[in-house]
C-alpha positions as semicolon CSV with decimal commas, in nm:
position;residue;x (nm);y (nm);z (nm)
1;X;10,731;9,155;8,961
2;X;10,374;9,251;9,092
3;X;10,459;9,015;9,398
4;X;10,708;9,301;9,597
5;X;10,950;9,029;9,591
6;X;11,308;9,129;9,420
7;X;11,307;9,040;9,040
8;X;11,491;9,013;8,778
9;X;11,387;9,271;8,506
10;X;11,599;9,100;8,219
11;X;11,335;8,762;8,242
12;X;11,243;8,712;7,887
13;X;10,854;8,778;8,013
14;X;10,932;9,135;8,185
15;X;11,113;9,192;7,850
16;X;10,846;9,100;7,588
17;X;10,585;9,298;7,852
18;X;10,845;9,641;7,813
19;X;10,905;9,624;7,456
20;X;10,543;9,539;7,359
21;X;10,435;9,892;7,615
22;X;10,692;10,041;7,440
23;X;10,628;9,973;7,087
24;X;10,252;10,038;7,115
25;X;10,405;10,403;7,328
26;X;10,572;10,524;7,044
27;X;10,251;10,467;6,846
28;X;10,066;10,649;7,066
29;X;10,272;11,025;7,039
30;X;10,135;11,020;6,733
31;X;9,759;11,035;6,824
32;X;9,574;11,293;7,008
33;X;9,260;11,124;7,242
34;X;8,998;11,245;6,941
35;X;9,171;11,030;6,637
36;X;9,035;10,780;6,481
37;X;9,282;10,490;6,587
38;X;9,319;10,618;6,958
39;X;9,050;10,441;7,121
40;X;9,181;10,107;6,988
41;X;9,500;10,159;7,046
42;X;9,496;10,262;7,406
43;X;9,277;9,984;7,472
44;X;9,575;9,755;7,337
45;X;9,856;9,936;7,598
46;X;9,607;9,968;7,914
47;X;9,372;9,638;7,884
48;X;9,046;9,744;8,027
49;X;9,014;10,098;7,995
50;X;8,691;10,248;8,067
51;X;8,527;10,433;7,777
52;X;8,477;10,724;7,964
53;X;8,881;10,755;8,024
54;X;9,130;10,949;7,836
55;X;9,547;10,920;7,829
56;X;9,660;11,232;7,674
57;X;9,979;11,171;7,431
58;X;10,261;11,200;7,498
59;X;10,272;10,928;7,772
60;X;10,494;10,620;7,924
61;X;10,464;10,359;8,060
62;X;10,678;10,033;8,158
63;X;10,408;9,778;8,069
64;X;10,046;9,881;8,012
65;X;9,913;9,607;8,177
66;X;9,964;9,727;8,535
67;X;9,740;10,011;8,513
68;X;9,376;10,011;8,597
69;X;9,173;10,307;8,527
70;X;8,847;10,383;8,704
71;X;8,571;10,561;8,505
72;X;8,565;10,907;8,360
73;X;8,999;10,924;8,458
74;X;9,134;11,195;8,271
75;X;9,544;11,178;8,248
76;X;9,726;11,476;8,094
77;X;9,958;11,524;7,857
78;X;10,339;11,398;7,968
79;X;10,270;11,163;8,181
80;X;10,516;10,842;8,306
81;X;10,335;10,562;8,484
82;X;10,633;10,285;8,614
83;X;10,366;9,967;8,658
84;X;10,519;9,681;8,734
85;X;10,410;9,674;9,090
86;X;10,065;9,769;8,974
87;X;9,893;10,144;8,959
88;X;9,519;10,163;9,032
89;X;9,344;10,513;8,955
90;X;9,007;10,538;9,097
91;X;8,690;10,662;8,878
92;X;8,622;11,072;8,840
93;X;9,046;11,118;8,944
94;X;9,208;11,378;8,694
95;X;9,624;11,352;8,694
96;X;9,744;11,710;8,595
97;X;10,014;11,727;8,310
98;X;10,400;11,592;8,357
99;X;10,314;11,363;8,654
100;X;10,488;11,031;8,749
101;X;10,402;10,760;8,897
102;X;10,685;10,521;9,014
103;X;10,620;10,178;9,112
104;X;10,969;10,020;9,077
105;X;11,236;10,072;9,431
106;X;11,562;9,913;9,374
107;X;11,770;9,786;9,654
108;X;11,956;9,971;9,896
109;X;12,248;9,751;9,906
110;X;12,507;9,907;9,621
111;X;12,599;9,564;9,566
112;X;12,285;9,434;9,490
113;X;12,197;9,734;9,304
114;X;12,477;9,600;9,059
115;X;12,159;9,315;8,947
116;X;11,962;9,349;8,670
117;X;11,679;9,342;8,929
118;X;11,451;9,566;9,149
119;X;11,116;9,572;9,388
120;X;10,794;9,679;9,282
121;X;10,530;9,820;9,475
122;X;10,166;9,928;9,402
123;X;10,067;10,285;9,406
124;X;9,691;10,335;9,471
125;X;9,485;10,644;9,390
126;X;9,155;10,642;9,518
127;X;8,835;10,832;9,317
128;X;8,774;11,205;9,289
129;X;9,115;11,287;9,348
130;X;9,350;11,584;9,181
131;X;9,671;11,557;9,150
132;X;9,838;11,887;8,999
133;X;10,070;11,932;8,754
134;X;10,420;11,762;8,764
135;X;10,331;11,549;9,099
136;X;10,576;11,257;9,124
137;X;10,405;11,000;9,355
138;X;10,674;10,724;9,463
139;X;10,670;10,304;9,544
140;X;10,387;10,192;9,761
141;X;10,211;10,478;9,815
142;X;9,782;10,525;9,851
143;X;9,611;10,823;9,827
144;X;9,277;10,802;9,963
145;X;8,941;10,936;9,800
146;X;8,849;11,277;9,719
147;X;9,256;11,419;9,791
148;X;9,426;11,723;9,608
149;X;9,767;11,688;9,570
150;X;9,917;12,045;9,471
151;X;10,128;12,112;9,206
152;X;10,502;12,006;9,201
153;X;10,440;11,759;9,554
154;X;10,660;11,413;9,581
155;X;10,400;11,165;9,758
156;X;10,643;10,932;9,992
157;X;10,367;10,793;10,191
158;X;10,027;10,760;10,232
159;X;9,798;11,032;10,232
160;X;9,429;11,010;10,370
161;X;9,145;11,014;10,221
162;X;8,945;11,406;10,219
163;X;9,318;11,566;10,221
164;X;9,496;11,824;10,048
165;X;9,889;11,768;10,073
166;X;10,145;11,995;9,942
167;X;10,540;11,951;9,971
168;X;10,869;11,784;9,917
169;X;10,781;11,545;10,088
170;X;10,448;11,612;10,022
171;X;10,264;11,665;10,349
172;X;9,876;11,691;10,470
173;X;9,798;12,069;10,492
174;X;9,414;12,051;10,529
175;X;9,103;11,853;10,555
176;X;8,870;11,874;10,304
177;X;8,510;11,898;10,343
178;X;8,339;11,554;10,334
179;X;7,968;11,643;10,455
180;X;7,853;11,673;10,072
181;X;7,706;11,423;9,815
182;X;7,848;11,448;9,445
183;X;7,480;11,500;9,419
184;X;7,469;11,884;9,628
């Protein structure tokens, strides 16, 4: 699944993975980030999460284990993360409410398409970025450091690091400054 290579998303292994992400999902509408209970059971759905992180409920996800979270991430409310190709979220990046992240890209062959199976590509957001409200960022796709993605965009490529892209598809408008230190 995490490989690109086509796969079959009925193998008993991708199944127990979904229903386990989904199971510990449904859970997890019923927290906010400051219950008791939220830390551990966030921890369960996305192994490795940073302390410093917060998922704000409600939120999706395919698997759980194909997200990586950098320190002091903050994801809002809404949010659908599609991991089986892997999503990596660099520290100090803040996803705005209702965004989605898509790894999965089934084949373009209607035939084929018939299969219970699909690609899977990584999506890879690097540190200090923003990505506004209801941004859907699609298979494959990197976003370099320190990028704003405006409200309502649809990433189809890559986007350089320092940018600010708007658009459907979402396209770079400006450079952003890159002289400073997070220190000025």
């Amino acid at each position: 699944m995490r490989s690109g290579e086509l796969a079959c998303f009925r193998d008993p292994e991708i199944q127990r993975s979904a229903r386990h992400a989904k199971q510990l999902c449904a859970r997890l509408q019923h927290f906010n980030h400051f219950d008791e209970g939220y830390r551990e059971l966030i921890g369960e759905l996305i192994p490795g999460i940073p302390a410093t992180a917060v998922v704000c409920p409600p939120f999706r996800c395919d698997h759980g284990n194909g997200i990586t979270l950098g320190e002091h991430v903050f994801i809002n409310y809404n949010c659908t993360f599609l991991d089986g190709g892997g999503i990596r979220i660099g520290d100090h990046t803040l996803i705005g409410p209702d965004c989605h992240l898509y790894t999965p890209q089934h084949p373009m062959d209607y035939v084929a398409r018939r299969e219970p199976q699909e690609y899977s590509f990584p999506i890879t957001i690097g540190a200090d970025c923003w990505l506004g409200g209801n941004v859907t960022v699609c298979p494959g796709v990197t976003i370099g450091d320190r990028c704003i993605i405006a409200a309502g965009s649809v990433v189809t490529h890559d986007i350089p690091s320092d940018s600010l892209a708007a658009g459907n598809p979402a396209v770079v408008k400006k450079r952003l400054r890159t002289d400073r230190t997070p220190e000025e």
